[in-house]
C-alpha positions in Angstrom: 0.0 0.0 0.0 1.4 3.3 -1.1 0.1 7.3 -0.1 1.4 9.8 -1.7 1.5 13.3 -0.2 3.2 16.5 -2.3 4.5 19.7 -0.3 5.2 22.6 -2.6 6.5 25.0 0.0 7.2 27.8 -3.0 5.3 26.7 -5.5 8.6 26.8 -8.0 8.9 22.8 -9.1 12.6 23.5 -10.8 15.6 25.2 -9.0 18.8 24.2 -11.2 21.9 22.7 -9.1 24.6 22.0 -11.4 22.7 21.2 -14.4 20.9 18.2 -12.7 17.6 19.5 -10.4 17.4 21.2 -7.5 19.9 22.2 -4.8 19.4 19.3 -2.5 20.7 16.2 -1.1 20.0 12.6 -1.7 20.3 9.7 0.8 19.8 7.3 3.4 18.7 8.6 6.8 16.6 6.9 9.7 14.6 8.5 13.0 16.2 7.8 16.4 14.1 8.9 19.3 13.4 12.1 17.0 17.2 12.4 15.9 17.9 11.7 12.1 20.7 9.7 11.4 21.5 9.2 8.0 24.1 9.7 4.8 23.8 12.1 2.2 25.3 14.2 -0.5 24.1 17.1 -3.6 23.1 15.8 -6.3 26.3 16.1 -8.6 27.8 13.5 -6.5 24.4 11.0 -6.2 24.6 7.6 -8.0 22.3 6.9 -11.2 20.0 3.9 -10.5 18.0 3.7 -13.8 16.0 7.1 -13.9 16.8 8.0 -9.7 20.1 9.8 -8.3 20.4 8.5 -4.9 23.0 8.0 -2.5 24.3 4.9 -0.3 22.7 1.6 1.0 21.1 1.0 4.5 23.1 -2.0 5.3 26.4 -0.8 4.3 25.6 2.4 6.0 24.5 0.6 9.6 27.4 -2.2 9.1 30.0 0.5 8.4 29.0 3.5 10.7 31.2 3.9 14.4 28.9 5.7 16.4 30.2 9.1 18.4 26.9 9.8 19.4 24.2 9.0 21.6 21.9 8.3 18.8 24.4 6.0 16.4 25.2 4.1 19.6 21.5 3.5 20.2 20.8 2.7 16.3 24.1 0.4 16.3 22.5 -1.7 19.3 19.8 -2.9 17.3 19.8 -4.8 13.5 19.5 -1.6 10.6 16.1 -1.9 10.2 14.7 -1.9 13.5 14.4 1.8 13.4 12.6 3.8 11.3 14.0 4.7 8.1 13.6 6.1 4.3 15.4 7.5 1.4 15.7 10.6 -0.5 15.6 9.7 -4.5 15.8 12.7 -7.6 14.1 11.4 -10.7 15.6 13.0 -13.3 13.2 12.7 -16.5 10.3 14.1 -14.3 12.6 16.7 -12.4 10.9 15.2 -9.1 12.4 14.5 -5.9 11.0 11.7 -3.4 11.2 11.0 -0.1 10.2 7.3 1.0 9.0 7.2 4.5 8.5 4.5 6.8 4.7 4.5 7.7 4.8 5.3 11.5 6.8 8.7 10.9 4.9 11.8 12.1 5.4 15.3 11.2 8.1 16.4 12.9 9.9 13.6 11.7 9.3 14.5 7.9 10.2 17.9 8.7 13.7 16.8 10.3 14.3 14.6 7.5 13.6 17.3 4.9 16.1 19.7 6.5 18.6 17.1 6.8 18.6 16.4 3.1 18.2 20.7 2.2 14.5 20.7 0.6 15.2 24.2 0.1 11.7 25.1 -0.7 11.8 22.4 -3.4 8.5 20.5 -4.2 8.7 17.1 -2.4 6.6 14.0 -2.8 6.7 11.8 0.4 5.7 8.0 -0.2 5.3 5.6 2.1 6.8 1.7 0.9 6.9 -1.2 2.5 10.3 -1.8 2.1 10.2 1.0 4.8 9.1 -0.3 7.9 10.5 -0.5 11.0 9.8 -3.2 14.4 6.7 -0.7 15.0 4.9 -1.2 11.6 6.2 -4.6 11.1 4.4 -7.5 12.5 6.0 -9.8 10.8 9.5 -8.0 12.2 12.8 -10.6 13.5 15.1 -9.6 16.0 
């Protein structure tokens, strides 16, 4: 199941970064007791998958990371998708960027997200999948 939910906080759909879409960062990122934690970089340095420019893998990102905070500590204590988590994807033929969402993220939690990836005032579509869900939204979740 799949909602889809635009925020147009200008109202101006393109805002050229290098030649590729807007000024703003694609990623990884997950919620930690209201902390986001997460990987990301502009869009000149993203990876092309098919259409998308995104950035970094979950897994790698979780396996990899040596936490100096409370929050990484807390997120290393548990498997890398026990927490919820998401993704911030630029398709390029449509000029749209994308935020995947796991389902159990409020408000403020989208709003944290947004400014850790930039928005800018850029128009955002925020999509839940269900390759995004968390211990919360999971029932069929193993430790």
């Amino acid at each position: 199941m799949q909602n889809k939910l635009i925020f147009d906080a200008s109202g101006n759909h393109e805002m050229p970064f290098d030649g590729t879409g807007p000024h703003i960062k694609v990623g990884i990122y997950w919620s930690i007791d209201d902390v986001i934690v997460g990987n990301a970089v502009y869009l000149h340095e993203a990876e092309a998958y098919g259409d998308a420019l995104q950035y970094g893998g979950h897994h790698g990102f979780w396996e990899n990371l040596k936490p100096t905070t409370e929050a990484e500590r807390k997120f290393k204590s548990h498997a890398y998708d026990y927490y919820p988590r998401g993704r911030m994807v630029f398709f390029r033929k449509r000029q749209t960027v994308r935020l995947y969402v796991d389902r159990c993220m409020d408000n403020d939690i989208l709003n944290a997200a947004l400014d850790f990836f930039e928005h800018q005032e850029t128009q955002i579509e925020i999509e839940t999948d269900d390759h995004y869900r968390c211990v919360g939204c999971n029932r069929h979740y193993l430790e």
